[in-house]
N, C-alpha and C positions, 0 to 999 in steps of 0.2 A: 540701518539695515545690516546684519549679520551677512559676511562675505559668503559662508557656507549658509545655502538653505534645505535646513535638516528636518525634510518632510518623512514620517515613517517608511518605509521600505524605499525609499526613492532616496538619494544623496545627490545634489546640483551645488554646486557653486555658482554664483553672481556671474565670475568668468566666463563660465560653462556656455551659462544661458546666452550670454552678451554674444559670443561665438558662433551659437547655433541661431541666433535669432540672425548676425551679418550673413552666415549662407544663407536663411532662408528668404532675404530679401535681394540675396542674387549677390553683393555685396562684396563675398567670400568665395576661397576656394573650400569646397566642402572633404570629406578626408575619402567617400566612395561614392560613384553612379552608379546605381541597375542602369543596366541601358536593355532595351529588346524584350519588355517584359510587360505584363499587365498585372492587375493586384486583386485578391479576390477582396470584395468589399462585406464585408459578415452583416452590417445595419442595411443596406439598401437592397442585398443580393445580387450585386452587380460585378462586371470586371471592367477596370477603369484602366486607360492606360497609363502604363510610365513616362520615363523615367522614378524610380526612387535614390533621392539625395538623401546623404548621411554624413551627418558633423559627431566627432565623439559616439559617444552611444545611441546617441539620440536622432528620429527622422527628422530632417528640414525641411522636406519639399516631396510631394509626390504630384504626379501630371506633367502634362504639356507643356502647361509654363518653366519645367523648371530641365525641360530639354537643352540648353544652351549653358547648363551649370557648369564650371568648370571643377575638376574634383584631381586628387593625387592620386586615384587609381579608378579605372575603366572596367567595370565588371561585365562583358558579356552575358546575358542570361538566356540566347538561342530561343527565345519564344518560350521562357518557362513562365508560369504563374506562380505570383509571389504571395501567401500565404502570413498569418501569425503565427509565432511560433505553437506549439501545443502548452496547454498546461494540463497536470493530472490536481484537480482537486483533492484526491485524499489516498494517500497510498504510506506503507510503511515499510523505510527502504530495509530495513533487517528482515524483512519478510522476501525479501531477493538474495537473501543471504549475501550478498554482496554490500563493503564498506559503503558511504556515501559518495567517498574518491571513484569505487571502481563503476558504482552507478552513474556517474556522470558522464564516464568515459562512454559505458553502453548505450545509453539512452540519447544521449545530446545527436548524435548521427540521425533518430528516428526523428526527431525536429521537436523532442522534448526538452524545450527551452526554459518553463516551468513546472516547480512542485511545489504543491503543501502536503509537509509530512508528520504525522504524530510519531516520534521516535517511542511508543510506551511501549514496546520488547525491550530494549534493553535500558529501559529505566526501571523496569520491575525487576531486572536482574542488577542492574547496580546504582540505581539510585541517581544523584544528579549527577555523577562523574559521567553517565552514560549521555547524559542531557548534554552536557558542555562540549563532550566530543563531537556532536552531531552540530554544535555551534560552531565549533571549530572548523569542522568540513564546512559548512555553510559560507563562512565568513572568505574563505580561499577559493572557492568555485566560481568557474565562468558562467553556469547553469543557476538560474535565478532557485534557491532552496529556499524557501522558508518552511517556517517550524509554528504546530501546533500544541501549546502545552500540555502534556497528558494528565489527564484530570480524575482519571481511574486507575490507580496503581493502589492493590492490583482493581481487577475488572469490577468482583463486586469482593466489598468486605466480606471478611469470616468464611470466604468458598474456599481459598484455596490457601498456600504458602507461597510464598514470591522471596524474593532476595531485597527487596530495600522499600521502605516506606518515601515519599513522595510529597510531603502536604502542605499548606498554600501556602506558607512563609518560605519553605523553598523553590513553590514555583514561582513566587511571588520577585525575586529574585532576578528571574529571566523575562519577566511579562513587557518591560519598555525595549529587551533589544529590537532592532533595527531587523532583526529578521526574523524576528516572531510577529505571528499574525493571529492570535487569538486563543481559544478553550479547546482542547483537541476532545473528539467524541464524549461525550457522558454516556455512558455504557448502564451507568446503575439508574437507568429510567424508576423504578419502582421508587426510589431514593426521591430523585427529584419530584415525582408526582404525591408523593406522601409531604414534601416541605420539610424533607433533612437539610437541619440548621446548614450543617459540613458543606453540602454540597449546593446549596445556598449561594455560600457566602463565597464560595469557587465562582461559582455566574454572578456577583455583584462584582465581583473584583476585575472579570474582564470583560464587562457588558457593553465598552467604548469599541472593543474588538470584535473576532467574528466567535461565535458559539456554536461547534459543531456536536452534532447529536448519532446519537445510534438506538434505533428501538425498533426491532425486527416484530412485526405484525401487529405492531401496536397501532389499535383505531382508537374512534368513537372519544367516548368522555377523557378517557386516558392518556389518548395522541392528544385531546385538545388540552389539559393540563400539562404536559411536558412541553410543548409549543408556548403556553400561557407564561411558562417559566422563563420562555427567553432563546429555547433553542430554536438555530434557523435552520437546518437543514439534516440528511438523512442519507447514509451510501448504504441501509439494506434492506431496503424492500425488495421485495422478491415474486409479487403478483401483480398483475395490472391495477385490480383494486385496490390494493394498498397504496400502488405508486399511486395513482387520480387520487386517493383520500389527501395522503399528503400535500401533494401540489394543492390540493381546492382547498387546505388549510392553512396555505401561505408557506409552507414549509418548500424549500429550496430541495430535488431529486437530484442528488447525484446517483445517476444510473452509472453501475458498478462491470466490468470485463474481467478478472483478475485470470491466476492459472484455477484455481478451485472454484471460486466462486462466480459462475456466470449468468447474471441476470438481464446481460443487453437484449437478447433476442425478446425475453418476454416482454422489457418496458419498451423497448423500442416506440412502438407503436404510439404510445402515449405523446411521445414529440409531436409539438407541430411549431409554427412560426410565431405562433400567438404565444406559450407558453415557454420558449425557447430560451429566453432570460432566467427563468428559472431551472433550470435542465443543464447539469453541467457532467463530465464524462470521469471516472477516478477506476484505479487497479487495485486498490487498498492493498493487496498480494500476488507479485508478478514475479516470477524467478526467471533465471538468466538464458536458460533451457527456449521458452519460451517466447522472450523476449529476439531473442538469434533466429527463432524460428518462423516467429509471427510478428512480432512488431512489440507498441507498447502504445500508446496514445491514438498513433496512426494505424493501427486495425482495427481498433474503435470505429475509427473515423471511416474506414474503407468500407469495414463493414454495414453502419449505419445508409453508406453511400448507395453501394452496391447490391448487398442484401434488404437492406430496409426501406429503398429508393426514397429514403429523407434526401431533399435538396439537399446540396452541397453547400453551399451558406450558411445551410440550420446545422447542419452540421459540426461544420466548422466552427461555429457559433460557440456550440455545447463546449466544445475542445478548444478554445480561445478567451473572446468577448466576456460571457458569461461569468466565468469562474474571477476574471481577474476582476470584477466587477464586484462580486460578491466578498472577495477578501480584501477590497477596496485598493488593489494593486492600479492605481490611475494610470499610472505609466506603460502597463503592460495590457494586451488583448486585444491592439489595433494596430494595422498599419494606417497611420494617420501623424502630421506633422506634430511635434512636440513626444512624441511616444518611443519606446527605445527599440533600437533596430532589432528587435529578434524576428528573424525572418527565414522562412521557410518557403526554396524556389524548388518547384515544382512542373516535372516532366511530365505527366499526367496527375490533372488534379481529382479526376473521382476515382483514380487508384493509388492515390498518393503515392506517387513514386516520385522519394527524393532528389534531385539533382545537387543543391549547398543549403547550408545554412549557416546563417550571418546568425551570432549571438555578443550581445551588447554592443552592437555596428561592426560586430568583424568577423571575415568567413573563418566557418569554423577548421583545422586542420587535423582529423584523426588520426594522423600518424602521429603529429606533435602530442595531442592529448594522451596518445599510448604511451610516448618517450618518456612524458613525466608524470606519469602514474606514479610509482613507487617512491618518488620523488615526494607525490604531494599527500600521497598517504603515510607517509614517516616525518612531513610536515604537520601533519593534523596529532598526531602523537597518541596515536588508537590503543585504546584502555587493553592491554593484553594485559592476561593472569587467568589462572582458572578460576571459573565460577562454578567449578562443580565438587559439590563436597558430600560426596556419595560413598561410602564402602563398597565393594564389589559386593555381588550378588551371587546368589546361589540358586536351584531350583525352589526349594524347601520357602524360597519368599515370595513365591507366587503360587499361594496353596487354593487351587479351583478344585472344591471338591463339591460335586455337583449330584443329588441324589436323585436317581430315576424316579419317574413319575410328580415330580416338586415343579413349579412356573419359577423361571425367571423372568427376569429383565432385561430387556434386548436394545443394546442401541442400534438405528439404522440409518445407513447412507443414505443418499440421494443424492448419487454424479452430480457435479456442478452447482449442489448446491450446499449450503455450509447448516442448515437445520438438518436433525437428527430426531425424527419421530421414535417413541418409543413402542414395543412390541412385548408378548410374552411370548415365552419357549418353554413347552413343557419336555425334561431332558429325558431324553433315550439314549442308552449307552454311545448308537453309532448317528447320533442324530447332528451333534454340533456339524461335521460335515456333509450332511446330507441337507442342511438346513441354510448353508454359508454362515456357518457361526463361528467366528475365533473368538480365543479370550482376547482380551484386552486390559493394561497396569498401567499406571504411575505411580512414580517416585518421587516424592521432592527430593530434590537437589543442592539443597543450601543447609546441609550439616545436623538437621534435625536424625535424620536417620529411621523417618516414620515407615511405620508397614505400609508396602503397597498395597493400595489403592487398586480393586481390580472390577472388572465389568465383561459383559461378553457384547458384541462387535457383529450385526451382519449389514452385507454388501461390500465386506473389503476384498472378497475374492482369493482371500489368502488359503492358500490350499499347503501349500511346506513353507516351513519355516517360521524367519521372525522381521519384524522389521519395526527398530529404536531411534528418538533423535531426542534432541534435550531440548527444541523447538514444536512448541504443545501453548498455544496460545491461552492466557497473554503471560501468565506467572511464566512458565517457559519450566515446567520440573521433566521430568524424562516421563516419555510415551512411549510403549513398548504393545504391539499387539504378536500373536504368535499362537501356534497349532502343541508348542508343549513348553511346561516352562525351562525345561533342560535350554531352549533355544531361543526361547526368552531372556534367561538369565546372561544367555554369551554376547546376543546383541544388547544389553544393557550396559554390560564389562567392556566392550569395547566401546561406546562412546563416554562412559565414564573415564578409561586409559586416555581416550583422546583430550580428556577436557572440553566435551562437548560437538556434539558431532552427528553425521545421521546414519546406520547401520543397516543392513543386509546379511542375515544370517540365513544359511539353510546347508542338512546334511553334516552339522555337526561342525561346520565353520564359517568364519565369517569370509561373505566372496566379496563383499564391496563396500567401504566407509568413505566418510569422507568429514574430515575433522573441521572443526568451523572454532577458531583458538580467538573471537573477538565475541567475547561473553556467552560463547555457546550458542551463538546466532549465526555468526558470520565467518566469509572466509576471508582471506588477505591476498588472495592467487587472484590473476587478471578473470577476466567476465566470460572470457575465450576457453581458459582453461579450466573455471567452476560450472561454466555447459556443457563442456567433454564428462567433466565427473559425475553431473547430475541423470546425463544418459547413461551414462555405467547402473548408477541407480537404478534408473528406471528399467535399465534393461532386466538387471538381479530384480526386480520388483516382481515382471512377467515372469519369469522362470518360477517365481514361487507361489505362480496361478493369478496374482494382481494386476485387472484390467484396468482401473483407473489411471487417467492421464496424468494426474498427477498424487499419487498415492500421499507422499509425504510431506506437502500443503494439503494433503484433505485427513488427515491424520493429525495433524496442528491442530487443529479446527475444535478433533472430538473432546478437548481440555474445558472451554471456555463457556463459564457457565451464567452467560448475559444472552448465550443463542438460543434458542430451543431448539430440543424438546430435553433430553437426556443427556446431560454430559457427565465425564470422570474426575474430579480432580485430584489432587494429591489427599485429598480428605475426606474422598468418596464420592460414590452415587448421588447426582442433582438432579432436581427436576427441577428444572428452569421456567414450566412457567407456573408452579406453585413457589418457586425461589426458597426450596426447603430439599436437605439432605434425602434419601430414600435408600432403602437397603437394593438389595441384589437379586435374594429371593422373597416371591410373593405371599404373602400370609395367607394363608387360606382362609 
């Protein structure tokens, strides 16, 4: 028998095991005690009492028997309840605009001890080298990362421009590391339900692993063909009956919280105890802003508690048990003997207020994690260079010339949620303002030097000004919406200057940017310092009439042409759910 036993995501040695098996038959001195504590149990709903014994990473012993344990350090826990740590099923850490380094540091305190993450932002801007550096982070974290392969770069063929191709001898490449865990979303549902070869032979290749899907209001014969295909699960439904169609078709709900997109209040309800294995909790897009403000896993979890009076077990469950289940993580989603200590004690547990957390048997130290930040992000060796290869701009390249009495075509918001129905607007001189109408442009970004790309925009509340970032999911080419293009044009010039970034213009100058120098997604400033900036944002956002909470994640959004109804992209007008180009204005 092999000294190391090299189970996928789990790493033990013979040693290891030998060690933890002497603590747990009392044998040993083990390396921690909880002492003072009970543990929420997620299978029975129960709270059991401690002690919890920990050898290495791993639990020894939990209960009463294992009271007289002798151990090298004494943890008081004051009557807290001991918890799994969280895991977020499916989230995209460039969509925090924060490195993987700087997300660890933020999140690991809220008792996000696990992620699975599709790195495909900035794989569609540079290709695998984006891939490897997100391995690199991975491979150096105390925070258990794993990585889903991105399987739609870009989202759908032929919609857009993107900076790098992606296809399965390269991902093929990364499918046995140790911290990948499967197919990250297939986006181009149409693709798979028609039986494109391509996208095929992507799902043969990692059908041993897990197959994550994306098909926003796909039912009936449609949902049952892309299911039929192999995908197991789904972060975007967005109604009740969508969410119940899925679950009743075997398909895995992850109900979604992000900053933009929030669909917990409506599926909430759908949980119950019986369905709870399948039901698991993801941000897919959570910025740092929020995260500081509100949580990230654990107001998921609060909320669920408190607002939606789901038990606290099932809860828990969705944000635990569940999820590590589903990506076949054995090791992880239990406090239970043989399982790794990531543990989450808790001062109240249906308010989740944290008191410590242990991550892989050891308390975690936020100070220490702050000191070596900088440290372990110039470890990881983060892809800096511009990714933007734009000329400056001019008015003259955002030519909206709109003739009275003609329909156009309107895209529209809906706060919190990431579909964009479409509308007509028939134009009167003083009507786009009277109407909540702004224009709306993209650009690609990657050296083409194509005409923008333009559309008009209501529900952004943009009354002055402009507001640009070079983060417009998933190709990521510059979004620019704005009231003229004179101020269009400036916030586009300055995050082009920055090498990608997100802007605030209005009155003739720019009042607030903020330069994001890791492929035009991210910043490299601590998590403390990129929420100070985000609020400057958001503050410059109101000043220029924009109520949305989070204007510039729900601006991202309007790019991507796998959501419905209307999206922009660098190649024009989509209608997404005929999946065909459409002009601007309406034929008569």
């Amino acid at each position: 028998m092999d000294e190391n036993i090299n189970v996928k995501y789990h790493d033990i040695s013979r040693k290891q095991y030998l060690e933890l098996l002497a603590v747990a038959r009392g044998e040993a001195i083990a390396d921690y005690i909880i002492d003072n504590v009970t543990v929420l149990d997620v299978i029975n709903g129960e709270e059991i009492p401690g002690p919890i014994v920990i050898k290495g990473r791993h639990i020894a012993g939990i209960g009463p028997a294992w009271s007289d344990a002798q151990a090298r350090h004494r943890v008081d826990a004051a009557g807290a309840v001991a918890a799994p740590g969280f895991i977020d099923a499916h989230l995209h850490i460039e969509s925090s605009m924060m490195t993987p380094v700087t997300f660890e540091t933020a999140t690991l305190p809220h008792g996000l001890t696990t992620l699975i993450c599709d790195p495909h932002e900035i794989v569609n801007v540079m290709g695998e080298e984006g891939l490897a550096w997100f391995i690199r982070c991975a491979e150096q974290a105390r925070q258990n990362q794993y990585i889903q392969i991105s399987s739609c770069v870009p989202a759908l063929s032929g919609s857009d421009v993107n900076g790098a191709e992606f296809p399965l001898a390269a991902m093929l490449k990364w499918r046995d590391h140790p911290h990948v865990t499967g197919l990250a979303e297939v986006m181009d549902y149409p693709g798979v339900i028609a039986g494109n070869p391509d996208l095929l032979d992507k799902l043969d290749a990692f059908r041993h692993l897990t197959l994550d899907g994306h098909c926003p209001g796909l039912s009936g014969k449609e949902l049952g063909a892309y299911i039929a295909a192999g995908i197991e699960n789904c972060h975007e439904a967005w109604t009740l009956q969508e969410g119940r169609e899925k679950l009743r078709a075997g398909m895995a709900l992850m109900i979604r919280e992000g900053s933009a997109a929030r669909n917990l209040d409506t599926l909430a309800p759908l949980i119950t105890a019986m369905n709870s294995p399948q039901c698991m909790l993801c941000t897919d897009d959570r910025n740092p802003w929020e995260i500081a403000h509100e949580g990230h896993i654990d107001a998921l979890v609060r909320k669920l508690i408190n607002r939606h009076n789901v038990p606290v077990h099932v809860a828990w469950r969705l944000a635990s048990w569940s999820p590590a289940r589903h990506f076949g993580l054995k090791h992880l989603g239990l406090l239970a003997p043989g399982k790794q200590a990531d543990i989450v004690l808790l001062r109240d547990v249906r308010n989740v207020d944290i008191q410590q957390v242990f991550i892989k048997g050891e308390p975690l130290s936020l100070p220490a994690l702050q000191a070596d930040e900088r440290n372990r992000l110039q470890r990881s060796q983060p892809p800096y260079g511009n990714t933007v290869s734009r000329r400056p701009v001019s008015a003259a390249d955002f030519p909206f010339a709109l003739t009275p009495g003609r329909r156009y075509r309107v895209m529209n918001i809906i706060p919190g949620e990431l579909i964009t129905p479409a509308s007509e607007y028939v134009h009167t001189p003083q009507g786009l303002m009277d109407n909540d109408i702004c224009f709306i442009a993209v650009l690609e970004r990657y050296g083409r030097q194509l005409p923008a790309a333009c559309g008009l925009l209501r529900g952004f509340g943009l009354r002055h000004g402009a507001v640009a970032a070079t983060v417009s999911h998933d190709s990521h080419n510059i979004v620019v919406t704005g009231r003229s293009p004179e101020e269009m044009a400036l916030a586009v010039n300055q995050v082009i200057n920055d090498g990608g970034g997100l802007c605030v213009a209005r009155g003739g100058e720019v009042v607030s940017h903020l330069p994001l120098p890791v492929a035009g997604l991210m910043s490299d400033q601590s998590a403390d310092t990129l929420a100070r900036q985000i609020g400057d944002l958001k503050a410059a956002c109101r000043e220029c009439g924009i109520t949305l909470d989070e204007p510039f994640i729900q601006m991202a959004f309007l790019s991507l042409p796998v959501i419905p109804e209307l999206k922009l992209t660098s190649k024009g007008l989509f209608d997404s759910r005929g999946f065909c180009f459409t002009s601007l204005e309406i034929e008569r």
